[in-house]
C-alpha positions in Angstrom: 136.4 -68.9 -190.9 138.4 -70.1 -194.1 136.7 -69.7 -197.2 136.4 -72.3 -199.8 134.2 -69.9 -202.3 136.4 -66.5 -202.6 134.5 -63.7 -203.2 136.7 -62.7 -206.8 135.7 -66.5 -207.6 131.8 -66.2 -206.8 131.7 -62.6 -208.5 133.5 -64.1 -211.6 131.6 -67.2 -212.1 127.8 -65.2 -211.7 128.0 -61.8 -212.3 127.3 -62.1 -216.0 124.0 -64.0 -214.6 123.5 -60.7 -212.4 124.0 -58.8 -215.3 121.5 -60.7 -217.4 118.9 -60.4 -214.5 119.8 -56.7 -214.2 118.8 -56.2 -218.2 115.4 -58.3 -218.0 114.1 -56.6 -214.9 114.7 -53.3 -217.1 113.7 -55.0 -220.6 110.4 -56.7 -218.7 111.6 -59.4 -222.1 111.4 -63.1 -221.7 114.5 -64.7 -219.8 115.4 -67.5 -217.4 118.4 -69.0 -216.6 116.2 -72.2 -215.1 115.6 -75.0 -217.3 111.8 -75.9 -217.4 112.1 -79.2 -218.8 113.5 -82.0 -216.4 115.6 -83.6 -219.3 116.8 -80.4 -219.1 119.2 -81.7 -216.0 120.8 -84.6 -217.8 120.3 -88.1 -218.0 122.4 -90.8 -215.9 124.2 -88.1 -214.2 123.9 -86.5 -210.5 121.4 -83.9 -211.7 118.7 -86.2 -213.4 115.1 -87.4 -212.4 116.8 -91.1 -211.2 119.4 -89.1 -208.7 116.7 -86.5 -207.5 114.3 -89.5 -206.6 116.8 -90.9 -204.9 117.8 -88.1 -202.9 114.0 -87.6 -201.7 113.5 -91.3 -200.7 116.9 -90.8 -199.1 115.7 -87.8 -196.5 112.5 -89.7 -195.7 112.4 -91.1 -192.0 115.3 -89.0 -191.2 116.6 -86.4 -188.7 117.2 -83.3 -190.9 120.2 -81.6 -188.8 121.0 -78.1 -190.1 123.7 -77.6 -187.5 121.4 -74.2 -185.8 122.1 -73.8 -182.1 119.3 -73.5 -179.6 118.3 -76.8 -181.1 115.9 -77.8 -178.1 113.5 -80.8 -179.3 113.6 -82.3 -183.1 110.0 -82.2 -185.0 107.7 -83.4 -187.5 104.7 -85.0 -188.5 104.5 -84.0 -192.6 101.8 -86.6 -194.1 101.6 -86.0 -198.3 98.3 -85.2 -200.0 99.0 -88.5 -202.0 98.6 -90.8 -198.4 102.3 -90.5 -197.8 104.2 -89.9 -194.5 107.2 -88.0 -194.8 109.0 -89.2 -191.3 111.1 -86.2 -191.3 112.1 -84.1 -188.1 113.6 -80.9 -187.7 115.2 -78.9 -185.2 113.0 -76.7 -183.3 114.7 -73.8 -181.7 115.2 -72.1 -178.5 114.6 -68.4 -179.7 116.7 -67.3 -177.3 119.4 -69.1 -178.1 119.3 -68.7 -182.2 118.0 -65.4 -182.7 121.0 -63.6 -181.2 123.6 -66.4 -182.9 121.9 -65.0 -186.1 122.5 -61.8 -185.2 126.3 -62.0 -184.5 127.1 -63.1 -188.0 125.6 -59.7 -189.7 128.2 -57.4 -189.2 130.6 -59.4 -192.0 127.2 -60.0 -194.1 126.6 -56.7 -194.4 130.5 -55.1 -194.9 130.7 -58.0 -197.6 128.7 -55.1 -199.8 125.7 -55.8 -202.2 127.7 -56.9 -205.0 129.1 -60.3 -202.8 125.9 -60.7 -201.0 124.2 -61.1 -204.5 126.7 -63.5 -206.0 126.6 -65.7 -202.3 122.8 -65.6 -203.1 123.1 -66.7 -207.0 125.7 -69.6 -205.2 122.6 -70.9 -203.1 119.8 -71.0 -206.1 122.4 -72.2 -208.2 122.7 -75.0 -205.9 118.9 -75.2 -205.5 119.0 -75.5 -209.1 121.1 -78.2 -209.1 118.7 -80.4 -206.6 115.6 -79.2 -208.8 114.3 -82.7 -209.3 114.4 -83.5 -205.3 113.1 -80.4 -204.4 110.0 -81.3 -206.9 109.3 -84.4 -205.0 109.4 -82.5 -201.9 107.3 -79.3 -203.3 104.9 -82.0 -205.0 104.2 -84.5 -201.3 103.7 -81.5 -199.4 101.5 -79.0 -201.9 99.9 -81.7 -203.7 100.8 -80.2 -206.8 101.1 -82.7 -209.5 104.7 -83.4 -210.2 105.3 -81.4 -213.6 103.6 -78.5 -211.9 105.9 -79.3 -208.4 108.8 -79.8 -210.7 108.1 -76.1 -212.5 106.9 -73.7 -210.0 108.6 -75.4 -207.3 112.2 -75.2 -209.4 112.9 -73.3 -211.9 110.0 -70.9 -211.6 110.5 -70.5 -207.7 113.9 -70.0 -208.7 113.5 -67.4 -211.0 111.6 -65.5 -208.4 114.6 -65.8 -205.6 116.8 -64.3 -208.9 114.5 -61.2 -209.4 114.5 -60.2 -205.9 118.3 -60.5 -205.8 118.3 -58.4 -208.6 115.8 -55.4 -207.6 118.0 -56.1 -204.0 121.4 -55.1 -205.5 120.1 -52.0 -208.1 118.1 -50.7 -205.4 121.4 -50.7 -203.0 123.7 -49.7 -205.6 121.5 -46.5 -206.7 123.5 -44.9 -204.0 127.3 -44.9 -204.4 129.6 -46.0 -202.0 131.6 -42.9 -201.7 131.6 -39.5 -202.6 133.4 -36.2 -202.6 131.7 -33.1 -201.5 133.0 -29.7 -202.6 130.9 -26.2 -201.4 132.4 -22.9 -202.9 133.0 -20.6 -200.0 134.0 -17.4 -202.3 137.3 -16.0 -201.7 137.8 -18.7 -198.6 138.4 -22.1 -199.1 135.9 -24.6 -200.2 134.3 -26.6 -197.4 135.6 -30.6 -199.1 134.0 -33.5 -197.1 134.4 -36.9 -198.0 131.0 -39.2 -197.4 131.0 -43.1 -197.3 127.6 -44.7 -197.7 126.6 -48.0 -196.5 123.7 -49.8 -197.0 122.7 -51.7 -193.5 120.4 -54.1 -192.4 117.5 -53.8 -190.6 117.9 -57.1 -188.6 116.4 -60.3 -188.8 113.7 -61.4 -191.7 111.3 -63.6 -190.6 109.7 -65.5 -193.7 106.7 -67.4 -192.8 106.2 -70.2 -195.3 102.7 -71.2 -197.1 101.4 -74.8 -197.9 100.8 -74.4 -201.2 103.6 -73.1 -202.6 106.1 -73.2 -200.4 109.2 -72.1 -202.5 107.4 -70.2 -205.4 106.3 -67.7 -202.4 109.3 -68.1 -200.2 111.9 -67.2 -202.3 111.4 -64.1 -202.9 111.3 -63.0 -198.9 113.8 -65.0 -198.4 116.2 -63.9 -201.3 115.4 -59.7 -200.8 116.6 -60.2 -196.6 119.5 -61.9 -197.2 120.6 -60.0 -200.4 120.1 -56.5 -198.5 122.3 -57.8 -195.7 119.3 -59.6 -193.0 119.4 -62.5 -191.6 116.6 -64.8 -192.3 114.5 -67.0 -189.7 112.3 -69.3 -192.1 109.2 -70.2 -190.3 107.6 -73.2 -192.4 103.8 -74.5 -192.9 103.9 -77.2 -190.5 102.2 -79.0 -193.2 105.0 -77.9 -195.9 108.0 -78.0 -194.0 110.5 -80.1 -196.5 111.1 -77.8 -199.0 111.9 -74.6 -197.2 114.0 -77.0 -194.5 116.3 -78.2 -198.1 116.5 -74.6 -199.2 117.6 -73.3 -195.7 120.5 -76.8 -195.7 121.6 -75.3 -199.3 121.9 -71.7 -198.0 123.6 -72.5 -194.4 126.2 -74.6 -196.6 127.0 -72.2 -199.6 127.3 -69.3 -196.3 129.8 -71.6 -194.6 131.5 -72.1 -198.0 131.9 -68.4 -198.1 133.0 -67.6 -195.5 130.7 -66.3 -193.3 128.5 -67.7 -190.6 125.8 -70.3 -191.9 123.3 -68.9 -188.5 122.1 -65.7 -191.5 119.7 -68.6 -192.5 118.0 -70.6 -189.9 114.8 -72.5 -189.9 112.2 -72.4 -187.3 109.9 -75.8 -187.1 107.5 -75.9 -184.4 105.4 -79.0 -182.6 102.0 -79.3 -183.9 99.2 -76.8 -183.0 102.3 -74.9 -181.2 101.6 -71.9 -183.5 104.6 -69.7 -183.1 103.8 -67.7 -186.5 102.5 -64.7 -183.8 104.9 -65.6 -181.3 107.9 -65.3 -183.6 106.4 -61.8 -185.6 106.4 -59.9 -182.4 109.8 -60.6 -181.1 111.5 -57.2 -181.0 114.9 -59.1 -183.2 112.6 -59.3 -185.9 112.2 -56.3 -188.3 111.0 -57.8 -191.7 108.1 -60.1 -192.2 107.0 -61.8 -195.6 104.1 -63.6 -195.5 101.7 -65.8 -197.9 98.2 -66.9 -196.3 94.8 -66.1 -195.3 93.8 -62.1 -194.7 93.1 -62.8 -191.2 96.2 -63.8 -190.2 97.9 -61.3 -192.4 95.5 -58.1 -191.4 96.4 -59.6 -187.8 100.5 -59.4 -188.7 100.0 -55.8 -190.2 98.3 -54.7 -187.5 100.2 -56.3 -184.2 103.6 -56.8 -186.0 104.8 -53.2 -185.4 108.4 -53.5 -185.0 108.7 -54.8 -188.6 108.1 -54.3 -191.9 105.6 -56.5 -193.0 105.1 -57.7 -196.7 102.1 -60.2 -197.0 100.4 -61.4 -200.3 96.8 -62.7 -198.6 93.9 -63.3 -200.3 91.1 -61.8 -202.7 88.3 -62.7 -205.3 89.5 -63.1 -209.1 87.1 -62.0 -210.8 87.0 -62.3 -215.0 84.6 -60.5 -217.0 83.2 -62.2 -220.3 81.3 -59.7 -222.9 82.5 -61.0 -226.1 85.1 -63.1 -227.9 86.1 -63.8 -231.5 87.6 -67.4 -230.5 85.1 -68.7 -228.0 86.5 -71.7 -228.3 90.0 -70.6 -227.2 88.1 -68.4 -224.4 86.4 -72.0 -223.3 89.6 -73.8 -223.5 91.6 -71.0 -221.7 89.4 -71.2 -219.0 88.7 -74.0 -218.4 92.9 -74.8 -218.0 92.8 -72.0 -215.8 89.9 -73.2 -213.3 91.3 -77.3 -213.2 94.9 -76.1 -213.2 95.9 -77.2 -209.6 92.4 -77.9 -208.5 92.1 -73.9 -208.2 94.3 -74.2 -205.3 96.1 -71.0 -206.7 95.7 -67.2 -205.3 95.3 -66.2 -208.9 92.7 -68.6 -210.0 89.6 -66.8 -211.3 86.6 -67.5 -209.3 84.0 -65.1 -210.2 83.4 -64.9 -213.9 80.5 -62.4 -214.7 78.7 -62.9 -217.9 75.8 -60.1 -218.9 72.3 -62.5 -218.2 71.2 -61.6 -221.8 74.3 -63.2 -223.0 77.8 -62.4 -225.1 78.6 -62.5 -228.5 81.1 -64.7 -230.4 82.6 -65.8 -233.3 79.8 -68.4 -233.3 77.3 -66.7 -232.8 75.2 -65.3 -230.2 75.4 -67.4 -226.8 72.9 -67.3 -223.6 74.3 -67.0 -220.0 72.9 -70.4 -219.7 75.0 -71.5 -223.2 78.1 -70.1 -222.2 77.9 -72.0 -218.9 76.8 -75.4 -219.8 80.0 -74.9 -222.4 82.3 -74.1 -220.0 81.4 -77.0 -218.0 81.6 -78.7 -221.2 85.3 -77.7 -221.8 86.4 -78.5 -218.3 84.9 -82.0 -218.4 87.0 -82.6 -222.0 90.2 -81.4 -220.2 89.4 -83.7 -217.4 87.7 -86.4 -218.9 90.3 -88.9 -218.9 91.4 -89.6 -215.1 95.4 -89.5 -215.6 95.3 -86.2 -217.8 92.9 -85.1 -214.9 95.8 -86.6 -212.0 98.4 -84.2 -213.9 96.3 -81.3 -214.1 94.7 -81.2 -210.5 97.4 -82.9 -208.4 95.8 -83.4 -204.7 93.5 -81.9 -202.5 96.0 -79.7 -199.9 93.8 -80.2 -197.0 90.7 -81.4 -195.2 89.4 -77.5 -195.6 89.4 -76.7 -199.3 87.9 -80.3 -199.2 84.7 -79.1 -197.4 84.9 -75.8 -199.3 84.2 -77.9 -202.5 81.7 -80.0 -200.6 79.6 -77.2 -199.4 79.5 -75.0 -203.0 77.4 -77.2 -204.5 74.3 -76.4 -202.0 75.3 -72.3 -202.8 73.7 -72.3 -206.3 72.4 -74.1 -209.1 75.3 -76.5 -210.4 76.3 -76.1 -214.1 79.4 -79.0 -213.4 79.7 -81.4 -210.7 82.8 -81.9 -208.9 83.7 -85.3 -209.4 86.4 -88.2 -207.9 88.7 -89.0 -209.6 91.1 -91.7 -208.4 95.3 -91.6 -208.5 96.6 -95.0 -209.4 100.0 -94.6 -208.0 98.6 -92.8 -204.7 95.2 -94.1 -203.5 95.3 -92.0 -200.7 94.8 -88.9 -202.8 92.4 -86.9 -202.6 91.8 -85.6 -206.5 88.6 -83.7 -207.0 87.6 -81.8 -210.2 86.0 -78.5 -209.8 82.4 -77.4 -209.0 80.9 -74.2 -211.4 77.9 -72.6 -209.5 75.7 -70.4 -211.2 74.6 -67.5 -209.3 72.3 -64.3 -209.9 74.6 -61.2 -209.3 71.0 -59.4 -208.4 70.3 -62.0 -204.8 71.6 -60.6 -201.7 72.0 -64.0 -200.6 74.1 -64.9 -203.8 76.3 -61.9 -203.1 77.2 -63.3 -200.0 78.7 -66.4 -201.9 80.6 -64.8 -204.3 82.0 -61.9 -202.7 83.7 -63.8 -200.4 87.0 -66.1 -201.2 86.2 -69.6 -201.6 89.4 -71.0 -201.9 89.7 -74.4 -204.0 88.3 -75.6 -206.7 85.6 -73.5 -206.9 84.1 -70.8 -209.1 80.9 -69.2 -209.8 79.1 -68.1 -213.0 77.3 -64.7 -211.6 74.7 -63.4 -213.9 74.7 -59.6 -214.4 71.8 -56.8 -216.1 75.0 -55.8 -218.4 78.5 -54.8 -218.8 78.0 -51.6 -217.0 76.6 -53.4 -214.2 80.0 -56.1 -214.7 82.2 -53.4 -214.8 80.5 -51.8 -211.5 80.5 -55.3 -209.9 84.3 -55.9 -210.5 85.4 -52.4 -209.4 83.7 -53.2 -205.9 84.9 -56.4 -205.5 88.6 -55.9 -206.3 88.2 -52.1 -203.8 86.7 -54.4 -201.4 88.1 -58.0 -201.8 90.9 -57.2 -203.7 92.0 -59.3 -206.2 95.5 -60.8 -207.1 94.5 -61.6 -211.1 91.7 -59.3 -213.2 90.7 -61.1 -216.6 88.5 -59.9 -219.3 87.2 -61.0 -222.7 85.7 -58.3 -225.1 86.1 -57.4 -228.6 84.3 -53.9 -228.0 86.9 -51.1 -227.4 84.6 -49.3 -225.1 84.2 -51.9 -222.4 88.4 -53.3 -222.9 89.1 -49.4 -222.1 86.7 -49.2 -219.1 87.5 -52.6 -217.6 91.1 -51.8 -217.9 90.5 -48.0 -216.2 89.3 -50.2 -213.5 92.3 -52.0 -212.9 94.6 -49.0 -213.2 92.3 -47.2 -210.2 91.9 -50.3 -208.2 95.3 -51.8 -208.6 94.4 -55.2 -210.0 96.6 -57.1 -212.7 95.1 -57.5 -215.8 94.8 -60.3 -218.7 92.8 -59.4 -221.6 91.8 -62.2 -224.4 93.7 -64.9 -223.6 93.0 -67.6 -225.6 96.5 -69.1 -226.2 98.8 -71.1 -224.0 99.0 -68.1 -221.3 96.9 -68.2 -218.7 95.4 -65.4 -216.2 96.7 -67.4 -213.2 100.5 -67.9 -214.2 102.8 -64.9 -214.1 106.6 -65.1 -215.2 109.7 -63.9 -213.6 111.4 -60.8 -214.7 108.4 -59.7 -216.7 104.5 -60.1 -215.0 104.4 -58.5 -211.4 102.4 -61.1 -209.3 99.8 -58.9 -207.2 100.4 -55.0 -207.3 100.1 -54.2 -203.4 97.3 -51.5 -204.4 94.8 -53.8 -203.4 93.2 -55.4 -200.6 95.0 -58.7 -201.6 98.6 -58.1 -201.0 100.0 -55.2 -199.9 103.7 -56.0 -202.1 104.0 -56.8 -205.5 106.7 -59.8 -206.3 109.0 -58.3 -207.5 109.6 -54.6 -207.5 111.5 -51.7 -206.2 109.2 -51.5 -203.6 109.9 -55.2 -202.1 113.2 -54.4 -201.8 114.1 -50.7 -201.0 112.9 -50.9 -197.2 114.7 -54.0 -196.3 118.2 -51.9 -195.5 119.0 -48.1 -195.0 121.7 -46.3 -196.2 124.1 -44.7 -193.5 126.5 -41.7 -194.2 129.8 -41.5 -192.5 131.3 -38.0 -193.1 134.5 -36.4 -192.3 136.3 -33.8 -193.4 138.8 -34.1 -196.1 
């Protein structure tokens, strides 16, 4: 296969990106080589918002042909949160057919070595990159993210992610040399001399099974870590979400082909409605890596049945955020309230319970009753949401029917402190945009108990009253042990109780956020710096992205021989 990307050319042209990566992972400092702004891409050229618009209307109604063989039916069926219908189709597969053409091109993947691999990689985000603004359209009518949020955590953010992973992918297989000389004394006889070569190989095919709500922010990183430690990588789709990953698998089959080597590493599996491969597909003895994003029972299911593979999965847990005392109560208000609207709550790391001592907190205004602090809250959320297309950019669309009758069926949990409300899209009347519901519940009721300790996905989150901070500490240390939690927070200006909430955390695993009242918020983590979930708790058992995500994704093979 003739090469139109050299290797010397690739390695030339991205390596100092690699490099950059390389030093932030170490630094944990700011950095991203993703523009966040979409005038960021140009204006009038191929890049900009006009050309990316045009190359989402363009696949709509289509047949999306990636070229995989085993192509046995074409499907579809993608209807947008904002009343639209997609019309695409993709190929669905014949396993039998694509999973060993997959296989046959990993012998030249993986004697390409780390360093190509990672610059092949960088070649297919940089390309990624390049599309950003389609991708957003596609990332916003399948989440129902609002665009600027599609356009951010779908792009460059998502992007940034896929970049991390390639970089933990390439120290982690580079720790190792690739050759080395091995000298033992022997006394007065001559020194036994070996000479060891040292190969990092893969351990077959990845299979990334793709969420609805963020379908490259949590894709990427799977999908970057396989292919960069030599896998091939099946990329199994929310039938609900399919556009996105099917563009990202087109830009990586092409940039492959480009290279050199065969486009089949990267193939997408699309299935018929209610088909439900997901289990069929995880248990297929070709398959040794799993990364998965969804609910715990289907991911305590894949860690339990999926025993050929190693299986990553980032599930689910209660956020929990304790509030004891603040000097900016507004800022705490404001933060919060961001963080409960920001994409109607359809996040993993959205807060849901926040637990405020029932004798209330103190603040820079003052002493404030659990009752205050509440009604405020609601207050703050309703100001941030009070005028509908501030509220449209902030909430984006319901995802589906379900989070929809989670919201519905809050309200009769608990006695409201803010009403969900309507609010109504003028550019898509068929979305369904809901603001969120806060439910006040007594930490002390067995029957409340039952409400909050359980995930209620959505916009939804619950005020739970507590005897005292002791009793807040307790109740977050059970919930994260038992529920896990993806995102801690805490407000506090008492030492005492910021050291015991964070001792906490460090015993239970949990991520913590402590005071933020500024423009960072407790359910956005950034590339290169935050670890996203920790893998120490019952909500994810990986952490995106470490060592960890990485290291057991290839082995390391000696071939010895004497000198």
């Amino acid at each position: 296969m003739a090469a139109e990307l050299t290797a010397p050319e690739l390695i030339e042209k991205h390596r100092p990106t690699l490099d950059q990566a390389l030093e932030a992972i170490r630094t944990r400092a700011y950095w991203s080589p993703h523009p966040e702004h979409p005038k960021a891409y140009g204006e009038g050229g191929s890049l900009d918002a006009a050309a990316g618009k045009a190359a989402f209307d363009a696949v709509l109604g289509t047949r999306l042909d990636l070229g995989q063989p085993g192509t046995d039916d074409w499907v579809g069926g993608e209807v947008s949160p904002y009343g639209v219908e997609l019309g695409v189709t993709y190929p669905h597969a014949d396993l039998d057919v694509l999973l060993p053409a997959m296989r046959a091109g990993q012998r030249a993947w993986r004697d390409a070595g780390p360093e190509v691999r990672a610059v092949v990689c960088l070649e297919i985000l940089k390309r990624i990159s390049d599309r950003t603004h389609e991708f957003a359209h596609a990332v916003m009518h399948t989440s129902g993210q609002a665009f600027m949020m599609a356009f951010q955590a779908g792009g460059p953010h998502a992007q940034d992610r896929g970049l991390e992973a390639v970089a933990y992918a390439y120290a982690e297989q580079v720790r190792t040399p690739r050759t080395a000389e091995w000298t033992k004394p022997q006394g007065k006889r001559d020194p036994l001399v070996l000479t060891k070569r040292f190969t990092a190989v893969p351990r077959g095919i990845g299979l990334v099974i793709g969420c609805n709500t963020f379908p490259t922010w949590n894709g990427y990183p799977g999908l970057f870590a396989s292919l960069a430690t030599g896998n091939a990588v099946l990329v199994k789709p929310h039938p609900r979400a399919m556009l996105p990953l099917a563009l990202t698998v087109q830009a990586a089959r092409e940039v492959l082909a480009a290279a050199g080597f065969d486009p089949n590493l990267v193939a997408l599996a699309a299935e018929r409605p209610g088909e439900g491969i997901a289990k069929t597909l995880a248990t297929r003895p070709e398959i040794k890596i799993i990364d998965y994003t969804g609910s715990t029972s289907f991911g305590d299911w894949l860690e339990a049945n999926a025993r050929q593979a190693q299986v990553y999965t980032e599930k689910a847990g209660v956020n929990t955020v304790l509030v004891h005392s603040t000097d900016d109560y507004k800022g705490m208000l404001s933060n919060l309230a961001f963080s409960l609207s920001l994409y109607s709550g359809q996040m993993c790391t959205t807060p849901q319970n926040l637990l405020i001592p029932r004798d209330g907190i103190t603040t820079d205004q003052g002493p404030k009753s659990f009752d205050e602090v509440t009604a405020d809250l609601a207050r703050a959320v309703d100001g941030l949401l009070g005028d509908d297309a501030r509220a449209n950019a902030l909430l984006g669309a319901i995802v589906n029917p379900d989070v929809k009758a989670r919201l519905e069926a809050a309200a009769g949990l608990g006695e409201v402190a803010l009403a969900s409300r309507e609010v109504t899209n003028p550019e898509f009347p068929g979305a369904v945009v809901r603001t969120p519901v806060i439910v006040k519940l007594d930490g002390a009721k067995p029957d409340d108990e039952a409400a909050y300790m359980s995930e209620c996905f959505g916009p939804v989150s619950f005020a739970v009253a507590v005897d005292s901070v002791t009793d807040a500490v307790e109740l977050l240390r059970r919930t994260v042990r038992e529920k896990g939690a993806m995102t801690v927070g805490a407000y506090t200006t008492d030492a005492g109780t910021e050291r015991a909430v964070e001792e906490v955390c460090l015993e239970e695993a949990a991520q913590l956020s402590l005071n933020l009242t500024g423009g960072v918020y407790v359910n956005q983590t950034a590339a290169f710096s935050d670890f996203h979930g920790s893998g120490g708790n019952p909500a994810a058992n990986a952490a995106l992205t470490d060592g960890a995500f990485v290291a057991n994704r290839f082995r390391v093979v000696e071939v010895r021989r004497e000198a």
